[in-house]
KELOGU-979219 format. One record per residue (C-alpha): x, y, z; chain. Coordinates in steps of 0.001 Angstrom, whole numbers, plus 500000, padded with zeros to 6 digits. Example, Ala and Ser with C-alpha at 12.3 -4.5 7.8 and 13.67 -1.06 7.14 Angstrom:
<recs>
+--------+--------+--------+-------+
!     px !     py !     pz ! kette !
+--------+--------+--------+-------+
! 512300 ! 495500 ! 507800 !     A !
! 513670 ! 498940 ! 507140 !     A !
+--------+--------+--------+-------+
</recs>
This chain:
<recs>
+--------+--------+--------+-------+
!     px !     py !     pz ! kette !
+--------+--------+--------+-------+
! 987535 ! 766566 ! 744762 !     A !
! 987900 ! 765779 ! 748555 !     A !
! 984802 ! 766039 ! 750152 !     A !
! 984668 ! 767734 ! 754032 !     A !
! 981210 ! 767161 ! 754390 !     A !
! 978512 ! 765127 ! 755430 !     A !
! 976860 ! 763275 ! 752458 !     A !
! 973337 ! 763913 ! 750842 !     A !
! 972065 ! 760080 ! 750304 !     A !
! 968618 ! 760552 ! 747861 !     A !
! 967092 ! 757140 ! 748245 !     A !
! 964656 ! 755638 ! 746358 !     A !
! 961697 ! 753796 ! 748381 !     A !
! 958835 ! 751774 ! 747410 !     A !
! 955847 ! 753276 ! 745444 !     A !
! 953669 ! 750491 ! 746791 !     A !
! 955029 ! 747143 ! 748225 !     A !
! 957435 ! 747388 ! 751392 !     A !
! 959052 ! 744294 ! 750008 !     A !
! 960771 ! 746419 ! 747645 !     A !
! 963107 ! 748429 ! 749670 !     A !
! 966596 ! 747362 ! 749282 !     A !
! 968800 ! 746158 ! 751698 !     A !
! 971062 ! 749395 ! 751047 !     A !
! 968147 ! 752090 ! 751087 !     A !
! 967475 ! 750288 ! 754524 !     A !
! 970675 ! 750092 ! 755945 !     A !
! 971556 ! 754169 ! 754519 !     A !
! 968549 ! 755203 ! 756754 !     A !
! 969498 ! 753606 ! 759663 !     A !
! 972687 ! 754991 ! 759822 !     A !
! 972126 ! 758750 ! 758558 !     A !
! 971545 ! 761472 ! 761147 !     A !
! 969060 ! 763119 ! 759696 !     A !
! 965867 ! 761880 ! 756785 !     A !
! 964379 ! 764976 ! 755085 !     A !
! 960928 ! 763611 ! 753758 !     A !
! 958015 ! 764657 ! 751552 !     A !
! 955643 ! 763436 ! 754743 !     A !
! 956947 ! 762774 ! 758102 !     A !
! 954422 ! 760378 ! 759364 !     A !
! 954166 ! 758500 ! 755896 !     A !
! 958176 ! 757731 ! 756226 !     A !
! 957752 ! 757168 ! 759904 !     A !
! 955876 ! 754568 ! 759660 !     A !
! 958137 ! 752864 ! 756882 !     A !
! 961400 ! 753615 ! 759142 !     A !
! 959549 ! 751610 ! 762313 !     A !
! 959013 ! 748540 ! 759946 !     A !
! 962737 ! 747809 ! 760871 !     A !
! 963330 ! 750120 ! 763724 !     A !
! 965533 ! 753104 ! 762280 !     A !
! 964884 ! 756249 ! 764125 !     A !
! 966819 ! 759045 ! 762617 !     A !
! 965913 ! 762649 ! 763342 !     A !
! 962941 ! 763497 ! 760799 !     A !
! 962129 ! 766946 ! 759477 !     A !
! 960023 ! 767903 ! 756671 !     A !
! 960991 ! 768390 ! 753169 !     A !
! 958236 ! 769540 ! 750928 !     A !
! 957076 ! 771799 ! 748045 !     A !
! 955359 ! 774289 ! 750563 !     A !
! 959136 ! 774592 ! 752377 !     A !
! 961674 ! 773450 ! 749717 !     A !
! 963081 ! 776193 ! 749568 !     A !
! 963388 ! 777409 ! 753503 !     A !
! 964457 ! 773536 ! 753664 !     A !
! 967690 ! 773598 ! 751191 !     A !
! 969967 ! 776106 ! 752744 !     A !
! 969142 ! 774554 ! 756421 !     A !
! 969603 ! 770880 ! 755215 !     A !
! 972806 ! 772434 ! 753059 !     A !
! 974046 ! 773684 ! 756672 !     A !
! 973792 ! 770016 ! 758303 !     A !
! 975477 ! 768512 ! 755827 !     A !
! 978393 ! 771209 ! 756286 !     A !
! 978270 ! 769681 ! 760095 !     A !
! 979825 ! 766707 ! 758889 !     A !
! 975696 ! 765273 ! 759035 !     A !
! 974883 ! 762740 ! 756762 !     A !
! 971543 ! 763224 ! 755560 !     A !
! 968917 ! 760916 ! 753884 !     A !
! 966354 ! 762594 ! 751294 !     A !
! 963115 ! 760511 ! 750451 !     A !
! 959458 ! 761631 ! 749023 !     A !
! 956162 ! 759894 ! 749866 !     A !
! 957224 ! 756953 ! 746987 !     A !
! 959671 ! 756355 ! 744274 !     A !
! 963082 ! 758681 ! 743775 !     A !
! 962811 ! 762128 ! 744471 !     A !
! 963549 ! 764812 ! 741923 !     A !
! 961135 ! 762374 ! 739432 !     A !
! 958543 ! 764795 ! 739919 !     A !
! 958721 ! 765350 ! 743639 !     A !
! 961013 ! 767667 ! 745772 !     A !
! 965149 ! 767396 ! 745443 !     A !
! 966082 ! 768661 ! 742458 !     A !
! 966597 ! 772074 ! 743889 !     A !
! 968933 ! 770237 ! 747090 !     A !
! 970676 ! 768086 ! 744873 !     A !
! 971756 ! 771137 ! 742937 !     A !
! 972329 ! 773090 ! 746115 !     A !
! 974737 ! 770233 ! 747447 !     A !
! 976818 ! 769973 ! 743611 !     A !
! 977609 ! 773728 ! 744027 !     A !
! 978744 ! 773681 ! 747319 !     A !
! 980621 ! 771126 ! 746881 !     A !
! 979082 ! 768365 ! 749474 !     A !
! 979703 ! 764820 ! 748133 !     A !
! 976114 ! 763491 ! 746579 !     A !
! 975145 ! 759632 ! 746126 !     A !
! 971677 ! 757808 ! 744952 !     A !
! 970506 ! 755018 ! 746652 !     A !
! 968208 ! 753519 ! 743404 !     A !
! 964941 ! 752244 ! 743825 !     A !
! 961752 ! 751498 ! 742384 !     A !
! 960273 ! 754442 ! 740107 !     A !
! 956578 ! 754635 ! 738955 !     A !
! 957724 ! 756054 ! 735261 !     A !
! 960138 ! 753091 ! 734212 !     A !
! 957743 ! 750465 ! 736032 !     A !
! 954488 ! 751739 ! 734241 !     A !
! 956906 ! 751783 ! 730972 !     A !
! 958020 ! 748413 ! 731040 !     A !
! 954436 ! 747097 ! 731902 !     A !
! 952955 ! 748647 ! 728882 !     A !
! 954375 ! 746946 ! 726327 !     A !
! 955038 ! 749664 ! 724100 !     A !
! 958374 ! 750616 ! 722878 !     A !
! 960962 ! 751524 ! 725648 !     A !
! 964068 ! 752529 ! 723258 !     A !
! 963401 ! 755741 ! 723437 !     A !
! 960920 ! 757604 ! 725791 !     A !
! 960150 ! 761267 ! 727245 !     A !
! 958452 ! 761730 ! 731101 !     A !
! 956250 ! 764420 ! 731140 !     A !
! 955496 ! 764483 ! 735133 !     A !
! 951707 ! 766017 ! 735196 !     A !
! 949976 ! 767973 ! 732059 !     A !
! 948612 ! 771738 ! 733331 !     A !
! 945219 ! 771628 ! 734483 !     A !
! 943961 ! 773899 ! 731916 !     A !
! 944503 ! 777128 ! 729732 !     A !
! 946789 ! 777772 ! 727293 !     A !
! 949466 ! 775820 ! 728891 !     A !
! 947506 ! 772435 ! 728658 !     A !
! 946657 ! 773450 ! 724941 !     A !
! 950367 ! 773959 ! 724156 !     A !
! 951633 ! 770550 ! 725825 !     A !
! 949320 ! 768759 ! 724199 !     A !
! 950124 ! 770299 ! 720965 !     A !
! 953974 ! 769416 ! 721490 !     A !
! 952648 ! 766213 ! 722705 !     A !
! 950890 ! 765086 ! 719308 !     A !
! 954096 ! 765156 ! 717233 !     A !
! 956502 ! 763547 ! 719621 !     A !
! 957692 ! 760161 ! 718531 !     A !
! 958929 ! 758982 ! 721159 !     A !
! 956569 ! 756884 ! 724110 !     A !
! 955341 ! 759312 ! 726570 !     A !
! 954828 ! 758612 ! 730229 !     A !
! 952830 ! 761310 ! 732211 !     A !
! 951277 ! 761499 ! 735578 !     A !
! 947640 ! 762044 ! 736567 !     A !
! 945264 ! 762312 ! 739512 !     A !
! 942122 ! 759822 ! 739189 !     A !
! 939834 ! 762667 ! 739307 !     A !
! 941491 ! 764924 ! 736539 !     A !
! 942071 ! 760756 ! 734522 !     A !
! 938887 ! 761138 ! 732145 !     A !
! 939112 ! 764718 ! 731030 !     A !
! 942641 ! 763709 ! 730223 !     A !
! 941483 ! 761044 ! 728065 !     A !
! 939209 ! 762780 ! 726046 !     A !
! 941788 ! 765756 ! 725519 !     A !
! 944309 ! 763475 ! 724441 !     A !
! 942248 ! 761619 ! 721770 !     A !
! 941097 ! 765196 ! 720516 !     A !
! 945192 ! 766730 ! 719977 !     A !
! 946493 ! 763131 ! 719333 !     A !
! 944214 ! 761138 ! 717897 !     A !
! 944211 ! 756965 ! 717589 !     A !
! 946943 ! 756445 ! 719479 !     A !
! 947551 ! 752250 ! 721928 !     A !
! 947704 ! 753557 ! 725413 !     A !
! 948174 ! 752485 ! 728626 !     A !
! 946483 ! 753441 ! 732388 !     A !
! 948487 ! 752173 ! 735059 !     A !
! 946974 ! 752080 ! 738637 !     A !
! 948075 ! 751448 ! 741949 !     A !
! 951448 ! 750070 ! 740691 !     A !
! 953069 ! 747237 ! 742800 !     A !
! 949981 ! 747467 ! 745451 !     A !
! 947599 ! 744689 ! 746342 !     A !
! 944630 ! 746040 ! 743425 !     A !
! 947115 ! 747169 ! 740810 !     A !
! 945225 ! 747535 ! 737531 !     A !
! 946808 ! 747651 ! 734106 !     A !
! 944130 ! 749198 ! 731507 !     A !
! 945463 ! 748829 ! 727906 !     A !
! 943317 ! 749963 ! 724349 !     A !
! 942341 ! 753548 ! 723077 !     A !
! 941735 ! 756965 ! 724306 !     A !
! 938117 ! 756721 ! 724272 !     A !
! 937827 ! 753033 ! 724693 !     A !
! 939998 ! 753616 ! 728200 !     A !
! 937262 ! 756707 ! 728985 !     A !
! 934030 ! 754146 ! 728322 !     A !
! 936215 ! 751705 ! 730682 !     A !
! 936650 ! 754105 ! 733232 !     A !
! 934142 ! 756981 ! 733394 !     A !
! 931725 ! 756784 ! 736124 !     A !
! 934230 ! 754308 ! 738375 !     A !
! 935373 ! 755537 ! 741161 !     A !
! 938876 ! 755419 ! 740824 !     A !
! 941776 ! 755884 ! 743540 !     A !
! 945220 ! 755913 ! 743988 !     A !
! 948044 ! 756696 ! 741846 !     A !
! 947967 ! 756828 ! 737898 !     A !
! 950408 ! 756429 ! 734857 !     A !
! 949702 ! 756805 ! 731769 !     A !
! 952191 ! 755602 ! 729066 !     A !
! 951105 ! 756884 ! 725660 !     A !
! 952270 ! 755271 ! 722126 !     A !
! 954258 ! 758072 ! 720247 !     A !
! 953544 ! 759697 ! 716656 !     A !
! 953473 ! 758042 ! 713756 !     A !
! 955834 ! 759228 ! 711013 !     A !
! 953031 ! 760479 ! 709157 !     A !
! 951821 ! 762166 ! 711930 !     A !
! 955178 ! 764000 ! 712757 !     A !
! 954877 ! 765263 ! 709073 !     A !
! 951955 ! 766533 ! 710143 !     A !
! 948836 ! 766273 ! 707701 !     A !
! 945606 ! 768855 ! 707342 !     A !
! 943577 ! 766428 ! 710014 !     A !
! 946490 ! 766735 ! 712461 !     A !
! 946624 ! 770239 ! 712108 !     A !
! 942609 ! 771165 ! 712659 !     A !
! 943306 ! 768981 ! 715791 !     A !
! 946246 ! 770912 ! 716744 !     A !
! 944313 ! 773987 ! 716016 !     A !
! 941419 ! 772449 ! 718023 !     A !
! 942491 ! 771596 ! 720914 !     A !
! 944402 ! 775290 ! 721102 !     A !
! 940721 ! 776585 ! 720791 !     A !
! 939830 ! 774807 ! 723692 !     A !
! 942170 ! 776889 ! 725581 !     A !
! 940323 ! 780048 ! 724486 !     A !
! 942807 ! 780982 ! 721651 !     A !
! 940850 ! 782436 ! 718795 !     A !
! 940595 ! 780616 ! 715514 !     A !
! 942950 ! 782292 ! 713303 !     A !
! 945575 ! 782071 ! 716389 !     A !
! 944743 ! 778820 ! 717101 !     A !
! 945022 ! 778177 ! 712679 !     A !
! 948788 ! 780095 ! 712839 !     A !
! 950252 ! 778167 ! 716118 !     A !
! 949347 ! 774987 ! 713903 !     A !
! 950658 ! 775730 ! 711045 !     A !
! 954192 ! 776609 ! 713060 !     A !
! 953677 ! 772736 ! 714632 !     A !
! 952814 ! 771345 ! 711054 !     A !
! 954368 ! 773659 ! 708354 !     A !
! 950965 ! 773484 ! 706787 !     A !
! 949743 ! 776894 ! 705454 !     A !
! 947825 ! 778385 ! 707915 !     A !
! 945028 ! 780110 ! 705554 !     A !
! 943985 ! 776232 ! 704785 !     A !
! 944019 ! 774843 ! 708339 !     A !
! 942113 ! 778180 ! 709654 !     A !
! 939217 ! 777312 ! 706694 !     A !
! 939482 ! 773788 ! 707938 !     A !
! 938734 ! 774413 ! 711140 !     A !
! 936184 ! 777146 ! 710960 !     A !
! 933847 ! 774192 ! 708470 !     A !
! 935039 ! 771252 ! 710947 !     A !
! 932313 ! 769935 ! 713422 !     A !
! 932364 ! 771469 ! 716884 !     A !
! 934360 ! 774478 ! 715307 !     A !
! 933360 ! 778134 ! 716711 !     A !
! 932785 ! 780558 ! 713760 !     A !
! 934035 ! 783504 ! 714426 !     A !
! 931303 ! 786756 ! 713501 !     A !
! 935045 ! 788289 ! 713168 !     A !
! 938267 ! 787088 ! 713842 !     A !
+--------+--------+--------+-------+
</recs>
């Protein structure tokens, strides 16, 4: 394909420490015409550190959108533009995804500039197998849709790496343990900054280490995957499934039938499970 167009550079930048921008991520934002960015001022200040001074405009969730078929127009210019978020590479659970695909259609030439990502650095840190791994970007904050990720969640084998705010980092916890059960996992703070903090053990012995701190910055969690026995799925899996689906206001027998489909457990025996299990709501009639 012969490209006639400018060329969409997504460049990855540091998620903490400056000293990790590489020498090509510098020298492709020097020499772009244009940086779209997650937060003007936040890359403005990183572009002064050695005195690039492209034209900036915004790039956000709020204006994605608006933002494609504009920046999609540049690049027809013969523009070369540069695409960064606040940290790390963007489409990892920031804007770009939508530009990148925008660019691929139309047929404007596309490159990555790597660099440092909070999922593969928390992952590697952890110490807990890195074969084979699924990113999960941030868990709903509630409802059904939390219910049913976490239900997904307690029979996938493979590591899990997920995103959460320090406020939201507790109730997490606690959720988890309930769908999930004993599980090793790992809280990753501040990653590659002057107070990182690595926090390695249980669900709830990572809640009694953190609950009532007050924690800030950015947070990873990397979470050990299911057991063979618990991808099988067993009748104290499946009250947990059932549960945590509760939580999420779904009525017992609901809750009893959505487990059985993760588990392939009748769902007569995980419904009388549940309604006799401690904490359980009997129904006067469900």
């Amino acid at each position: 394909m012969v490209f006639v167009s400018g060329t969409l550079f997504v460049v990855g930048t540091p998620i903490g420490n400056l000293g990790d921008l590489s020498d090509r991520a510098r020298s492709t934002l020097a020499s772009v015409d244009v940086v779209a960015a997650e937060d003007t001022r936040r890359t403005g200040r990183l572009l002064k550190t050695f005195g690039a001074s492209p034209r900036l405009v915004s790039f956000f969730e709020g204006n994605e959108s608006q933002r494609v078929g504009e920046l999609v127009m540049i690049l027809d210019e013969d523009s070369d533009v540069a695409l960064v978020t606040d940290a790390g590479m963007p489409s990892v659970s920031d804007p770009g995804y939508r530009l990148v695909a925008a660019c691929v259609e139309a047929g404007i030439r596309v490159d990555v500039i790597p660099g440092p990502s909070a999922v593969t650095t928390a992952l590697v840190l952890s110490g807990l197998p890195t074969d084979r791994f699924v990113f999960e970007g941030f868990l709903p904050r509630g409802g059904r849709s939390r219910s049913e990720r976490l239900t997904a969640l307690a029979k996938e084998p493979r590591t899990v790496v997920l995103f959460e705010s320090p406020r939201r980092l507790v109730a997490t916890l606690k959720d988890m343990n309930t769908a999930l059960g004993e599980r090793r996992v790992v809280v990753c703070r501040e990653l590659t900054k002057l107070h990182q903090e690595v926090l390695r053990g249980s669900f709830m012995s990572l809640v009694k280490d953190v609950e009532g701190r007050e924690l800030k910055g950015e947070i990873t969690l990397v979470i050990e995957g299911a057991s063979a026995g618990a991808v099988s799925g067993g009748i104290e899996d499946a009250v947990a499934i059932a549960r945590q689906d509760m939580k999420g206001g779904a009525r017992p027998r609901e809750a009893a039938k959505r487990a059985a489909r993760s588990t392939g457990l009748p769902a007569s025996e995980i419904y009388a499970a549940v309604v006799g299990a401690p904490g359980s709501s009997k129904p006067a009639s469900a």
